[in-house]
N, C-alpha and C positions, 0 to 999 in steps of 0.2 A: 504494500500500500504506500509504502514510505517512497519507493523507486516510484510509482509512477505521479505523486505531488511532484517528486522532483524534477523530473521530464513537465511535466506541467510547467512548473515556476520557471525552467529553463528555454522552453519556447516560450514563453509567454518574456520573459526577461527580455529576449532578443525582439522584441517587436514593442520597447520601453515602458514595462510594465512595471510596477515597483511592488515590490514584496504584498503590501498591504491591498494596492488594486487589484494581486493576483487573488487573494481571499475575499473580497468585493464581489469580482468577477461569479469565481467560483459558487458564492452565496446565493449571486443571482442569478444563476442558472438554476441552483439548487429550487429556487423558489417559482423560478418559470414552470420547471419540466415537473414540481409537487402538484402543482393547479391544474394539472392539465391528463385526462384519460390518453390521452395521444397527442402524440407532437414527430416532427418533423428535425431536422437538423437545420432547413431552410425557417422553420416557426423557430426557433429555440434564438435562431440568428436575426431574426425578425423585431421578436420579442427585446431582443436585448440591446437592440438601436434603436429603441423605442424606449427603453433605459436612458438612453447616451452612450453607449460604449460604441466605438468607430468599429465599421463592418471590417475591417482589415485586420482586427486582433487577433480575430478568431478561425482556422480554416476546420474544415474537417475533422482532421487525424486530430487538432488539438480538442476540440469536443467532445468527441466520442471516449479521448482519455479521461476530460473530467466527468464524462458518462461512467465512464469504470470507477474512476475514484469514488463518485456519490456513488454508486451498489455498493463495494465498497466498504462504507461508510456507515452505509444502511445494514448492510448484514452485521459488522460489531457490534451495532447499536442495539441490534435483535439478541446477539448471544450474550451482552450484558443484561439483556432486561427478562433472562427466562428464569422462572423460579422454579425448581423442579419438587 
């Protein structure tokens, strides 16, 4: 999980992101793709210049990584919260 934040912050660095916008970003995607039964990569990048964030920060391949990262994210959250 840790390797692919860092691939995240590392394209996203190169395309002058600062630490703190990259966890911005991240959140609001987080928050797009929660509202929504179905979404697109084209709506998720819709959405999020509809934010303010410039359509150029984001391609694809780096998406679909913070795609991985929130599941993710989502599955720790679930193996802390089971009580057996």
């Amino acid at each position: 999980m840790l390797n692919i934040r860092n691939k995240i912050s590392g394209r996203l660095k190169n395309r002058g992101l600062a630490p703190i916008e990259i966890t911005r970003l991240i959140k609001d995607v987080y928050n797009i793709i929660g509202s929504e039964w179905y979404f697109t990569t084209a709506d998720v990048k819709y959405a999020l210049e509809r934010l303010g964030w410039e359509r150029y920060l984001l391609d694809n391949y780096t998406l679909e990584l913070i795609f991985l990262y929130l599941d993710d994210q989502a599955l720790v959250g679930l193996n802390r919260h089971v009580v057996h």
